[in-house]
C-alpha positions as CSV (number, residue, x, y, z in Angstrom):
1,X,-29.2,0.4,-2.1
2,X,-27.1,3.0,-1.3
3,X,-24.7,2.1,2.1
4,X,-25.6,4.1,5.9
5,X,-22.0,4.2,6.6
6,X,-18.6,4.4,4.8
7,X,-15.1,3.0,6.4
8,X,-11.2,3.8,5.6
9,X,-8.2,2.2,6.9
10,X,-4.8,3.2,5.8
11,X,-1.3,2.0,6.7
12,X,1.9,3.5,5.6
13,X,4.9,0.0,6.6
14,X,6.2,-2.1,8.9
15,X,9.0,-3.3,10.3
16,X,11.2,-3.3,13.5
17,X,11.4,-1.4,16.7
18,X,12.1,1.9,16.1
19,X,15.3,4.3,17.9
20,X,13.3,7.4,17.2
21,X,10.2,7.6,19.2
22,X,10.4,11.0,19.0
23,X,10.3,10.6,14.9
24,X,7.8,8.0,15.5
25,X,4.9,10.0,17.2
26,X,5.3,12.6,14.3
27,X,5.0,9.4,11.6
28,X,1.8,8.6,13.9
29,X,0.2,12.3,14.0
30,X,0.6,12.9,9.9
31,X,-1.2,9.6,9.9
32,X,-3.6,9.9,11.8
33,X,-4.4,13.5,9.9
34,X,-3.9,11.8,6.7
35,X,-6.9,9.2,7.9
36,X,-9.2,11.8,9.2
37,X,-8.7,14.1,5.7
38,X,-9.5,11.3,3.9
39,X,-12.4,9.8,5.7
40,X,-14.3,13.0,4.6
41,X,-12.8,13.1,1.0
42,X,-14.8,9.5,1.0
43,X,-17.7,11.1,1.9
44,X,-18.2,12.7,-1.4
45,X,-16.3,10.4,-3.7
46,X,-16.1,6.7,-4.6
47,X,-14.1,3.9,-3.1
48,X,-11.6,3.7,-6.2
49,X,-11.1,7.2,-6.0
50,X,-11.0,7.5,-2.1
51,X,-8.1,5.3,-2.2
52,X,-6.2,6.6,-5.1
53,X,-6.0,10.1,-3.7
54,X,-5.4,9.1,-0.2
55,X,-2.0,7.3,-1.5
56,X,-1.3,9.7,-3.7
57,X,-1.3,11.9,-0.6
58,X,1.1,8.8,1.0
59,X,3.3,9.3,-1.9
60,X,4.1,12.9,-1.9
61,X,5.2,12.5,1.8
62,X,9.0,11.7,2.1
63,X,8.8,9.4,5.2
64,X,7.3,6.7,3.2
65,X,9.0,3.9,0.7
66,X,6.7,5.2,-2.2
67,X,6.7,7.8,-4.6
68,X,8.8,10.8,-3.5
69,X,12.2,10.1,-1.3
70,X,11.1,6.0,-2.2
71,X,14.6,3.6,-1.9
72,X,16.6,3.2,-4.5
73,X,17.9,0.1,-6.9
74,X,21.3,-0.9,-6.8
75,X,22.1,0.9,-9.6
76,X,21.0,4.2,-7.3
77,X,17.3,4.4,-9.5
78,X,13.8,4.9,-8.3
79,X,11.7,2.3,-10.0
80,X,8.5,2.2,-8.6
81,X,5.5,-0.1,-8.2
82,X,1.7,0.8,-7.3
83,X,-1.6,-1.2,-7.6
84,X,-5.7,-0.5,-7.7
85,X,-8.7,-3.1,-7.6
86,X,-11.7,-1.8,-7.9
87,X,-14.1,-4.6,-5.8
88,X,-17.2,-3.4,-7.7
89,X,-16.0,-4.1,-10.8
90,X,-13.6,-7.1,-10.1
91,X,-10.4,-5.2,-12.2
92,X,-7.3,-4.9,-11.0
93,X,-4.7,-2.2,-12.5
94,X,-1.2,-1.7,-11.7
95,X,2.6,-0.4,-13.0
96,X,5.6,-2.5,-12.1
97,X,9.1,-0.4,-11.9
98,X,8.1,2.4,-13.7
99,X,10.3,5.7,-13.5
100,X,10.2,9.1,-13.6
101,X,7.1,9.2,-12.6
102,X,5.4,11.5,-9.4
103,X,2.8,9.4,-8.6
104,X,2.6,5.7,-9.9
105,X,-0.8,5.2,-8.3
106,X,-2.5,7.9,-11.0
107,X,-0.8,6.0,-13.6
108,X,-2.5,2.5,-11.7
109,X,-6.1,4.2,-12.2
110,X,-5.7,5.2,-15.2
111,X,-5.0,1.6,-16.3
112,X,-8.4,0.7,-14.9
113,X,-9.6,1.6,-18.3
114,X,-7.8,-0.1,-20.3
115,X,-7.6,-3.5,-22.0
116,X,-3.7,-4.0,-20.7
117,X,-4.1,-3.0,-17.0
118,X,-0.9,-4.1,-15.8
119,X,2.6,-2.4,-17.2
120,X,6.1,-2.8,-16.5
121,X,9.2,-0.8,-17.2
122,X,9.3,1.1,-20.4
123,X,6.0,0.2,-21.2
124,X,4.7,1.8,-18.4
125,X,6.7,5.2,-18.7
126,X,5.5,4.9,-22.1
127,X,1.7,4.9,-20.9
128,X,2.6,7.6,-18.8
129,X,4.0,10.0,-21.1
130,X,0.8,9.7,-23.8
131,X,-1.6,10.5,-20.6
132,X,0.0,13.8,-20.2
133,X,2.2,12.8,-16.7
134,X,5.6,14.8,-16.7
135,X,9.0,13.4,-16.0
136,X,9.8,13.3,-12.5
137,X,12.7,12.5,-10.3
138,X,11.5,11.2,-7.0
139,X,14.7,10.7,-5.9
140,X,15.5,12.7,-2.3
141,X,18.8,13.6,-0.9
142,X,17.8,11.8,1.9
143,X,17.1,8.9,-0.7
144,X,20.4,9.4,-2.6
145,X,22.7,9.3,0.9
146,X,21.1,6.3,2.0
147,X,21.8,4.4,-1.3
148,X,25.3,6.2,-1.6
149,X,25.9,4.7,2.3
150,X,24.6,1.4,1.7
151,X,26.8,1.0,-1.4
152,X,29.8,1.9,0.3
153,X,29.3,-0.7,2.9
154,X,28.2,-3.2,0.3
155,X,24.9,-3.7,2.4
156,X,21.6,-4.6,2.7
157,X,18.9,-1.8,4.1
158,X,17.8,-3.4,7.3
159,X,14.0,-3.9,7.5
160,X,13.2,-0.7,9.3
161,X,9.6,1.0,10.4
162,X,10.5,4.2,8.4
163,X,10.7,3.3,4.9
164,X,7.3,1.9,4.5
165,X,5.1,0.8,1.7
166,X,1.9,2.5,2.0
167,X,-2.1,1.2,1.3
168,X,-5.5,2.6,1.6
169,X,-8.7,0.7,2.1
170,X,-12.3,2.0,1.2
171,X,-16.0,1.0,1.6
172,X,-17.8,4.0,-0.1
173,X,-21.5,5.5,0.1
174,X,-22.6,3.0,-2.3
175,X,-21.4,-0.6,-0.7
176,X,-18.4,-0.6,-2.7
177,X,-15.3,-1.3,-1.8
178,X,-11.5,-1.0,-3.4
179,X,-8.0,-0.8,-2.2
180,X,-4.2,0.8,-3.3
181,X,-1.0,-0.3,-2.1
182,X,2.3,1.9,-3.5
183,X,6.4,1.2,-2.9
184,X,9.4,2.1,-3.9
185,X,10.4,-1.8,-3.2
186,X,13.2,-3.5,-0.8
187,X,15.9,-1.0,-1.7
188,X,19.5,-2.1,-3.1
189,X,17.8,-5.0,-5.1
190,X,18.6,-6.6,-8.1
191,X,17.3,-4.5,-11.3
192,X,14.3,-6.0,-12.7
193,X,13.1,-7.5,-9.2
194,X,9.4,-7.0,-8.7
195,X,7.6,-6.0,-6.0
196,X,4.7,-7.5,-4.6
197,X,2.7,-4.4,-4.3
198,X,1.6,-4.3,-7.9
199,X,0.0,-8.0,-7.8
200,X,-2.9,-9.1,-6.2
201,X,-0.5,-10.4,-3.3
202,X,-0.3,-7.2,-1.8
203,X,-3.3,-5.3,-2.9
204,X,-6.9,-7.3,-3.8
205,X,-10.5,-6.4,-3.2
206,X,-14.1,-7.7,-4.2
207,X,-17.3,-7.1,-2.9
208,X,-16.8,-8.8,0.1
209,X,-13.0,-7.3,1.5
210,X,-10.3,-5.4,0.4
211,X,-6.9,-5.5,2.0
212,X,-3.6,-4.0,1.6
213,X,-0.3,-5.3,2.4
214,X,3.1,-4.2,3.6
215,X,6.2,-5.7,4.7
216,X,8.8,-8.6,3.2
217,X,7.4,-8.4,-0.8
218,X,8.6,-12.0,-1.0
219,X,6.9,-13.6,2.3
220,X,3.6,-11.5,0.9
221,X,4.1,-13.2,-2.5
222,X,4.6,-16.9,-0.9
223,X,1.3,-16.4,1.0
224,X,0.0,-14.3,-1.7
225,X,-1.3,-12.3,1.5
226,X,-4.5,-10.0,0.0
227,X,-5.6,-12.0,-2.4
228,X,-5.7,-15.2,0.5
229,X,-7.5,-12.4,3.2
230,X,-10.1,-11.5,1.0
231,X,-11.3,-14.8,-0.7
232,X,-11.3,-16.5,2.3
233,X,-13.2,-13.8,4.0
234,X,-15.2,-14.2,0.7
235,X,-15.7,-17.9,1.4
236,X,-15.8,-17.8,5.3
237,X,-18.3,-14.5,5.7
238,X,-16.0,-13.2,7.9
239,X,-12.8,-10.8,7.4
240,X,-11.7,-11.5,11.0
241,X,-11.6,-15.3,10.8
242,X,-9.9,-15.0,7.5
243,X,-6.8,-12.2,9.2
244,X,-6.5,-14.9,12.1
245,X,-6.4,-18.1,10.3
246,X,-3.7,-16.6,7.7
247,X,-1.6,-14.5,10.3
248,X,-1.8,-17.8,12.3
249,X,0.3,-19.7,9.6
250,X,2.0,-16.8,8.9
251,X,3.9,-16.8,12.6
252,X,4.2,-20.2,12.3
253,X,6.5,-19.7,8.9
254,X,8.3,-16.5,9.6
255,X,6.9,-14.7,7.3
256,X,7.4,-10.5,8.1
257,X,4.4,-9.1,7.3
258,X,1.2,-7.1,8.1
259,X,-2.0,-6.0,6.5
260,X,-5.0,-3.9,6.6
261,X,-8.6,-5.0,5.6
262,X,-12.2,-3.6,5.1
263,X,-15.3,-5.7,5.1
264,X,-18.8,-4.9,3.0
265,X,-20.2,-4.0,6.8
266,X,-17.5,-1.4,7.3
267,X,-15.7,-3.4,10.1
268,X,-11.7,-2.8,9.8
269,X,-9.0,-5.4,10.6
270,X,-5.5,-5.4,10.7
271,X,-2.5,-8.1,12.0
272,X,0.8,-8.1,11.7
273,X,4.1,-10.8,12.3
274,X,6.5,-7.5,12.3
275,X,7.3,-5.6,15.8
276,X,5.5,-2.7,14.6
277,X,3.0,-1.4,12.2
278,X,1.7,1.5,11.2
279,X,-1.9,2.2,10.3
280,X,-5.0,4.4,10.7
281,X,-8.9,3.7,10.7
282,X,-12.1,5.2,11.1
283,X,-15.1,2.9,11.0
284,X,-19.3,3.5,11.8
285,X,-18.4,0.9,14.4
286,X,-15.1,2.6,15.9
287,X,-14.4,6.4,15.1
288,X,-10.9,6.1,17.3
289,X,-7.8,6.6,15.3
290,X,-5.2,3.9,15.8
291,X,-1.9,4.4,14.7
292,X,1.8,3.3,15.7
293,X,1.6,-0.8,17.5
């Protein structure tokens, strides 16, 4: 039967207090925009495409860690990593450090139809190529100076607000939900390292939840963060029990963190262990955008 309401929630990173709140109010308004474009996008299209467009969207805008102006390896490349599960269907797709490439998440959907859903590297790239997607630097000047500075100060990028992986939840027309999650990774990390945004640590969805992740790819991989939200919401019945148990154990190990989540009923939730957290929602239950915390 077909669903009476549909639900998105969006988030593009987390991280620490910003300097810039003059920067941050504009990250909140293209948010918030982004949300409210795609909220009616979903009224006319599925949950699997609903999300896939929204980060594509999230991609293609250079305050983000994903696609275009994304952080760079140590060796200065843009290898990035972007996930889909389609809850309906139970299948998760997703490319792991692929390059060249616009828009990872389009290559992640595409996967959903195939026996090997889950690429890395070359082989991914390779993918690419056959489905028609040209070659792409998404490398920014902006991206380029920051990797330049940090390698002339043989540093680590601190874990800022700005440089965000980004994620989109869905519950379509129909009852069914999915969710994306994108990144460009950690920045200045060792070749070959994988992000947990393409596993179902940072991006998982059934027909119960679906939840996106964002923050420290190695705390989200300990806890395995989505995949744990959504089957215990799965088990519990509830999505908010589930966020309050985990980020409850979460504080309690220092993990740096946050999430988003959607349940069948439309009702969004969202925690976090970092000082801030970006995200957007509009649910039958709520139609107030929420944005910078």
């Amino acid at each position: 039967m077909p669903a009476k309401k549909i639900a998105l929630s969006i988030h593009a990173g987390a991280g620490t207090y910003p300097k810039n709140l003059d920067r941050t109010k504009k990250i909140q308004k293209k948010l918030g925009q982004l949300c409210q474009k795609g909220y009616r996008y979903l009224r006319t299209h599925t949950a699997v495409e609903t999300v896939a467009e929204i980060v594509r969207w999230l991609e293609d805008w250079p305050e983000t860690n994903a696609g275009t102006g994304s952080m760079l390896q140590s060796d200065g490349t843009a290898r990035l990593s972007a996930s889909l599960m389609d809850g309906k269907e139970g299948k998760f797709s997703g490319v792991i450090n692929i390059e060249k490439i616009k828009n990872p998440i389009l290559v992640a959907k595409l996967l959903q139809m195939e026996k090997d859903r889950v690429l890395s590297d070359e082989g991914a790239q390779g993918f690419a190529r056959k489905k028609g997607f040209k070659s792409f630097d998404p490398r920014t000047k902006k991206s380029i100076e920051r990797w330049k500075d940090l390698l002339r100060h043989n540093t680590q990028p601190v874990f800022q607000h700005k440089y965000g992986t980004v994620g989109a939840c869905a519950l379509d027309r129909h009852g069914y939900l999915a969710a994306a999650t994108s990144t460009g990774g950690r920045g200045m990390e060792c070749i070959g390292r994988v992000s947990d945004s393409a596993t179902p640590a940072g991006n998982f969805a059934n027909h119960y939840a679906a939840c996106s992740a964002t923050g420290i790819g190695e705390d989200i991989v300990d806890e395995s963060l989505a995949s744990t939200l959504v089957m215990r919401a799965t088990d519990w019945k509830s999505l908010e029990k589930s966020f309050r148990k985990t980020f409850e154990e979460a504080k309690e190990r220092h993990r740096k963190f946050a999430a988003i989540g959607l349940d069948q009923n439309g009702q969004a939730f969202w925690n976090q262990t970092t000082d801030i957290f970006y995200y957007s929602s509009i649910t039958p239950y709520n139609s107030k955008i929420f944005n910078f915390q």
